[in-house]
C-alpha positions as a printed Julia matrix, in Angstrom:
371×3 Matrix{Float64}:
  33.65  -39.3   -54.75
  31.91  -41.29  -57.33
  30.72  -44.14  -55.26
  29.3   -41.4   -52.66
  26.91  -40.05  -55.61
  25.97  -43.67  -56.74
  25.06  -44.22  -52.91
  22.92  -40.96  -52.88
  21.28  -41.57  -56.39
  20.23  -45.72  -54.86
  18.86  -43.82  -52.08
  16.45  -41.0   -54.18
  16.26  -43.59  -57.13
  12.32  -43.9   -57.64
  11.18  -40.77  -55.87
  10.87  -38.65  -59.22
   8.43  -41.04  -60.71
   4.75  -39.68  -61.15
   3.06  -41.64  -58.37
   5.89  -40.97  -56.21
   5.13  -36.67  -57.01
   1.76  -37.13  -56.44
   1.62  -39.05  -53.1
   3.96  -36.89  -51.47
   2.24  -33.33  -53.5
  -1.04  -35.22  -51.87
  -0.16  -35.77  -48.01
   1.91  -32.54  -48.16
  -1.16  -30.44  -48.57
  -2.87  -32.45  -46.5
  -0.36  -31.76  -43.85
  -0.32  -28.34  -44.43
  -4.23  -27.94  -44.24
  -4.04  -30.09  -41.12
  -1.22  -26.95  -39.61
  -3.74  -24.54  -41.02
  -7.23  -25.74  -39.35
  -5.11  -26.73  -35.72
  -4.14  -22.77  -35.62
  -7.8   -21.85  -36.65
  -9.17  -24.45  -33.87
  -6.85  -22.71  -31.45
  -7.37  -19.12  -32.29
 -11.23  -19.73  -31.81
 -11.03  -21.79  -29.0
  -8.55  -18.83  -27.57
 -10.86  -16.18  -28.55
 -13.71  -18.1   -26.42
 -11.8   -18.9   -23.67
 -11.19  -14.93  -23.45
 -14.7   -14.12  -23.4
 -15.55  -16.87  -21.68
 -13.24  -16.44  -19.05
 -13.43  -13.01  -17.69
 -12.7   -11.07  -14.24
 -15.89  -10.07  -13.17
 -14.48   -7.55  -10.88
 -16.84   -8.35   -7.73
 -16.22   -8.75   -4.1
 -17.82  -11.83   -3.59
 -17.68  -13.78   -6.75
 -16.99  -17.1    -6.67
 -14.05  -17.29   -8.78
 -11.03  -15.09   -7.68
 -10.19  -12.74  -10.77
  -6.43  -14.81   -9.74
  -8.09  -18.37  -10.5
  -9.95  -17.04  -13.38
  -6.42  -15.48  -14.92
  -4.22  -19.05  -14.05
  -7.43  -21.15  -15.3
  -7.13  -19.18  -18.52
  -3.53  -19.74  -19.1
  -3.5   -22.97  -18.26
  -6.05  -24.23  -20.68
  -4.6   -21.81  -23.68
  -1.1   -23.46  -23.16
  -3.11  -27.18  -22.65
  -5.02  -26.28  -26.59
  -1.48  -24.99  -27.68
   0.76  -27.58  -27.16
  -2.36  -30.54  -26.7
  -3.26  -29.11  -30.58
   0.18  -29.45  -32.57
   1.07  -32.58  -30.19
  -2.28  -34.14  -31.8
  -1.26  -32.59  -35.18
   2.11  -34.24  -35.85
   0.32  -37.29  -35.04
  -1.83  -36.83  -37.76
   0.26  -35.8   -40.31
   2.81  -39.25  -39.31
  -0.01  -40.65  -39.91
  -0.73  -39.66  -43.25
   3.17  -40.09  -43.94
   2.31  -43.95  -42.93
   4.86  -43.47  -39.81
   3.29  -45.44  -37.31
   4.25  -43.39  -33.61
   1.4   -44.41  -31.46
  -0.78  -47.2   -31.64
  -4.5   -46.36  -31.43
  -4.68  -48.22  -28.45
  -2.31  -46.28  -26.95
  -3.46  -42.91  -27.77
  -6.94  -43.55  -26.26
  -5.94  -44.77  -23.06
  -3.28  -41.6   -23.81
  -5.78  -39.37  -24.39
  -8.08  -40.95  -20.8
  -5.12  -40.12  -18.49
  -4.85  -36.93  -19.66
  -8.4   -35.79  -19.36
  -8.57  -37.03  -16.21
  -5.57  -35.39  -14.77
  -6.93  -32.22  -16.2
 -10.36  -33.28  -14.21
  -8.37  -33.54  -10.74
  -6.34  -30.09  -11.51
  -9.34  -28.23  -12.62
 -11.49  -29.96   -9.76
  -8.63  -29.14   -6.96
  -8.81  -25.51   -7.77
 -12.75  -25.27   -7.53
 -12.68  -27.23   -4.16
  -9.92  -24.71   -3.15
 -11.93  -21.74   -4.08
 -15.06  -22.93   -2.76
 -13.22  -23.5     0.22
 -11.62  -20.18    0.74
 -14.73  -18.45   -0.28
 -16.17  -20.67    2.58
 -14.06  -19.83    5.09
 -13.89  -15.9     4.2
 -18.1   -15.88    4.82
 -17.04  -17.86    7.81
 -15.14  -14.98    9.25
 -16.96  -12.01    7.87
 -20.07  -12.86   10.07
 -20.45   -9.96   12.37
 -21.02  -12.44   15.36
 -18.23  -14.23   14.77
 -15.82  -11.11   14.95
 -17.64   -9.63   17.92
 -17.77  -12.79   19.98
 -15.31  -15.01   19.76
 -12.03  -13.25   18.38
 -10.68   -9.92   17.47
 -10.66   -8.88   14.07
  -7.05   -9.12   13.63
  -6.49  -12.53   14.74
  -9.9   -13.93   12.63
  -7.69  -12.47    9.33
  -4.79  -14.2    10.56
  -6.99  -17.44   11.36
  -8.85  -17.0     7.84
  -5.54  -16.91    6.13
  -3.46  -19.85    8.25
  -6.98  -22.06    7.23
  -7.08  -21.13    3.79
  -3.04  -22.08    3.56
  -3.82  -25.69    5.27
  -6.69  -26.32    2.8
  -4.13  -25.51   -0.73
  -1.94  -28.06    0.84
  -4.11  -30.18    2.0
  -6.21  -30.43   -1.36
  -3.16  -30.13   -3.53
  -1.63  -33.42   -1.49
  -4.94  -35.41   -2.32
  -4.66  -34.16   -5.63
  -1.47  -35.2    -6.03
  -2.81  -38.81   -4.71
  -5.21  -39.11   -7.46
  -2.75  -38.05  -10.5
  -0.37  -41.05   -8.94
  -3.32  -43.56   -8.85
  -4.34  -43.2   -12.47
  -0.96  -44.15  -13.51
  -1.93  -47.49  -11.2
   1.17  -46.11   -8.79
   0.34  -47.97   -5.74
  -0.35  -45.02   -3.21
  -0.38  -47.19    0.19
   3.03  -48.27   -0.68
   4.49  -44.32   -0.75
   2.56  -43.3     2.43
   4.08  -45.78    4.24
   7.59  -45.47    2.15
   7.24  -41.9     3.29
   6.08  -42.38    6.66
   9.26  -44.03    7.14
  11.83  -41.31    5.15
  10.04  -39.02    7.32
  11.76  -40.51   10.33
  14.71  -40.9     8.25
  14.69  -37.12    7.59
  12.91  -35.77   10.93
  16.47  -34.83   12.07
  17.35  -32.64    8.87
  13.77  -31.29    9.03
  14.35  -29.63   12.61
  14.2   -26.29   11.3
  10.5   -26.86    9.49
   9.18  -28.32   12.02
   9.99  -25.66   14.74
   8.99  -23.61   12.18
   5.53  -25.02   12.06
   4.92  -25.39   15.49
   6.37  -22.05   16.23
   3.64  -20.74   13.7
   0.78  -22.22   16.05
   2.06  -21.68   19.09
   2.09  -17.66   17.47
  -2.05  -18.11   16.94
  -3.1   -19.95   19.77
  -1.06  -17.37   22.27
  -2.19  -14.53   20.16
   1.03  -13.01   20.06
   0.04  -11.03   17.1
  -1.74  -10.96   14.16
  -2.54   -9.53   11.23
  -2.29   -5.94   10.75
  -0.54   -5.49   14.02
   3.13   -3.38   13.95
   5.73   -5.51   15.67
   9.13   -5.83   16.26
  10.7    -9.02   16.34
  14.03  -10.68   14.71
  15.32   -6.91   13.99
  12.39   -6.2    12.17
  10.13   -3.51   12.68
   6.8    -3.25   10.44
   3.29   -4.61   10.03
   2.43   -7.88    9.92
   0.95   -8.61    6.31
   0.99  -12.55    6.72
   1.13  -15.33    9.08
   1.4   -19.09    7.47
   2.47  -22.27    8.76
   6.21  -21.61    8.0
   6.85  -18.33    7.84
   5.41  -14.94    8.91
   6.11  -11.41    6.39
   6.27   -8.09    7.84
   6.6    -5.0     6.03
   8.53   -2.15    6.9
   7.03    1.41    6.7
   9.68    2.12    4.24
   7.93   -0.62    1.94
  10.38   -3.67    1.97
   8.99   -7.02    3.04
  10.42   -9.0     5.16
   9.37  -13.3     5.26
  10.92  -14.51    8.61
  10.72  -18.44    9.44
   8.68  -19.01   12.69
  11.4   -20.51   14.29
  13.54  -17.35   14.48
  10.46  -15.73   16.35
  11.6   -15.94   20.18
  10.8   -12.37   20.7
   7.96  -10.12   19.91
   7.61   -6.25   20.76
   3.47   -6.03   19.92
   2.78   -2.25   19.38
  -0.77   -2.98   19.35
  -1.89   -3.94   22.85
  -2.58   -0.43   23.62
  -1.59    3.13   22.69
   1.86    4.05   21.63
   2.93    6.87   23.64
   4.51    9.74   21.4
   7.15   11.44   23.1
   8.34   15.18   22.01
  11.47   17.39   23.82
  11.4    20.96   23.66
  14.47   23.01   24.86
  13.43   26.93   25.9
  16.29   29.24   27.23
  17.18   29.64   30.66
  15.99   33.5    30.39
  12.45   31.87   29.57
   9.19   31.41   31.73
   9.14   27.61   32.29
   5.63   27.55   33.37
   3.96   30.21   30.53
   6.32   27.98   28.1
   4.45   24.84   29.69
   0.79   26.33   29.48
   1.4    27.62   25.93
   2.62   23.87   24.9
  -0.5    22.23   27.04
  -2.8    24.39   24.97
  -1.26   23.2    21.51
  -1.65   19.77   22.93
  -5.43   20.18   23.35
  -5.84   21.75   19.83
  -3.69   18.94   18.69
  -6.2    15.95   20.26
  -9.2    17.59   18.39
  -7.45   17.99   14.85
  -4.91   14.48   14.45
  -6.57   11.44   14.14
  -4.31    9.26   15.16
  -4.19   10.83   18.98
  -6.46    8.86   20.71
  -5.9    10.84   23.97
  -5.42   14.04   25.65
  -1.66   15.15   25.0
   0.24   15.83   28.3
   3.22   18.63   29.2
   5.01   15.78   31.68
   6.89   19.2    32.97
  11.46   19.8    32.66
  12.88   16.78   32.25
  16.57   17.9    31.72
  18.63   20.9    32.4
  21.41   21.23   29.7
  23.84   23.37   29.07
  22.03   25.61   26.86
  18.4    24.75   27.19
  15.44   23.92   29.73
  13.59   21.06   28.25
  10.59   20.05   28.11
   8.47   16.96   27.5
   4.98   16.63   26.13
   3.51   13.23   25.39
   0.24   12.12   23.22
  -1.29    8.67   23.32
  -1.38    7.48   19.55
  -2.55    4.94   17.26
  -0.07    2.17   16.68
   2.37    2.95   14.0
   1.35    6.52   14.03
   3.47    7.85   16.64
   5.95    8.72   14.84
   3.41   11.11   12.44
   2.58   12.55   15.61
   5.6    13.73   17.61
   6.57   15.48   14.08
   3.36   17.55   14.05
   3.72   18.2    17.43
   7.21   19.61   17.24
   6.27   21.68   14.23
   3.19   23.02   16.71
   5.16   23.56   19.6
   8.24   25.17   17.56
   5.19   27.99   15.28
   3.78   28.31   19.19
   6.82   29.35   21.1
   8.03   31.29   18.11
   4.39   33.44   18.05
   4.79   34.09   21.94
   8.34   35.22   21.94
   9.87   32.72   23.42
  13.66   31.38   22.46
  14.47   28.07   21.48
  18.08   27.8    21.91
  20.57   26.42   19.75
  24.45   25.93   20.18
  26.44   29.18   19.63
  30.37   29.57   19.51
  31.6    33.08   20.29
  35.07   33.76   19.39
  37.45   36.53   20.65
  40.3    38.36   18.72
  43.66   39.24   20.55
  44.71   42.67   19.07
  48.11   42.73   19.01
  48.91   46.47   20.18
């Protein structure tokens, strides 16, 4: 146990002297003010970035209140962790512990600054880009003349998706060739994995063709209410791999392109919406029928989403307890469903007001008296 003291009094033997106290009393606080003006420098520079970088809240601004957010945290997590990095330098450095030769640092320091120069650059080209292609699509000739409104979204959208990539992949380029990685020599390295890998990639490329093959047909677009792959909803998105639809119940659904071999488009024309009305066999079929046609006529001047005269088709079934009835009112995509609800709560306040019966199933039962 002795010989273990001995060992730690060599090792501390000399620190206690008065030069010793006062060199290390001396860089401490010198660390400790260099801690203490990095968290000032980054509580300013924070502060300014917030008032600097703001949402301004405006249609057509050039920055997306989404870049503006990301660009912000970025560069406060860049001044946090770039600020203490560059303080524990400093204080080594005043400890005499040599980590990083000035050299070093600058050319250090150079790659870093210029990665931050491609990032920052990539997302301006990307939002000058988008921005580009929105005006692009907004022009009222454009819309009117060459496509419908539905598929220039979907268009605006599938070209602002190939320009991220495609900007982001150049990007990516750059970064590589500042740390002198030889570029031509992974293009054509990849050129060749890509073969290597074409037969695991089936699926993404069948998605990706399937995904143009969608635009250029016009299957659907944007906004449109579809049914495909046992999904039935609207059509929020269409990119190069995968398409989402969301259901009127509010879940979203992202389905690959490939698994898109059949589409039920609800928006080619009006959606007819159909509504059955049993009367009793005791009833007037055709007062029942004029009383219905003249709710469908009040009905096509107070819904919206009838775009068309509602029709009583006439008795479509004879059942064991009722004569029915069916009406049915060309609607707005999506909406026929709203409709053939109002119209049975019409037609049901209607028949009701005239005095006629709407059947429903009855059960008598008869009691054997025993005598």
């Amino acid at each position: 146990m002795q010989q273990y003291w001995e060992i730690i009094a060599n090792f501390f033997n000399g620190w206690l002297t008065p030069e010793k106290i006062t060199y290390f009393s001396t860089n401490l606080l010198l660390s400790v003010a260099v801690l203490f003006a990095t968290y000032l420098f980054i509580k300013l520079f924070s502060y300014l970035l917030d008032r600097t970088l703001k949402e301004g809240g405006k249609e057509k601004q050039i920055f997306s209140d989404n870049f503006i957010r990301s660009s912000r945290t970025f560069l406060k997590a860049l001044l946090l962790y770039g600020g203490y990095f560059i303080a524990a330098i400093i204080i080594l450095e005043i400890f005499n512990v040599m980590v990083i030769s000035p050299g070093d640092l600058k050319s250090l320091g150079a790659n870093v600054l210029k990665i931050i120069s491609v990032l920052v650059g990539a997302r301006i080209v990307i939002n000058f880009g988008k921005l580009a292609i929105q005006q692009f699509f907004e022009r009222h000739e454009l819309k009117e003349n060459i496509m419908e409104n539905r598929r220039a979204q979907t268009l605006e959208i599938l070209l602002q998706s190939v320009l991220t990539y495609l900007i982001f992949f150049l990007a990516g380029l750059t970064i590589l060739q500042i740390f002198n990685i030889n570029t031509s020599a992974i293009l054509a390295s990849a050129g060749i994995l890509g073969l290597a890998v074409g037969f695991g990639a089936q699926n993404l490329v069948k998605d990706i063709i399937s995904g143009f093959f969608i635009l250029l047909e016009d299957q659907f677009g944007v906004g449109d209410f579809v049914e495909t792959a046992g999904v039935v909803g609207t059509v929020e998105e269409i990119g190069l791999r995968t398409c989402k639809i969301r259901r009127w119940t509010g879940q979203l659904h992202i389905i690959p392109n490939g698994e898109i071999t059949k589409v039920t488009n609800y928006n080619k024309g009006p959606i007819l919406a159909l509504v059955t009305v049993g009367i009793a066999y005791e009833e007037d079929i055709d007062r029942a029928m004029e009383i219905l046609q003249n709710e469908c006529v009040k009905a096509r001047r107070e819904i919206e989403a009838i775009v068309d005269l509602p029709q009583v088709q006439g008795v479509t079934d004879l059942t064991d307890s009722s004569v029915n009835i069916r009406a049915v009112a060309p609607s707005i995509p999506g909406e026929q469903w709203t409709v053939e609800r109002e119209l049975r709560r019409r037609f049901k306040y209607a028949l009701e007001q005239a005095g006629i019966e709407i059947p429903y199933p009855r059960r008598v039962l008869y009691i054997h008296e025993e005598t």
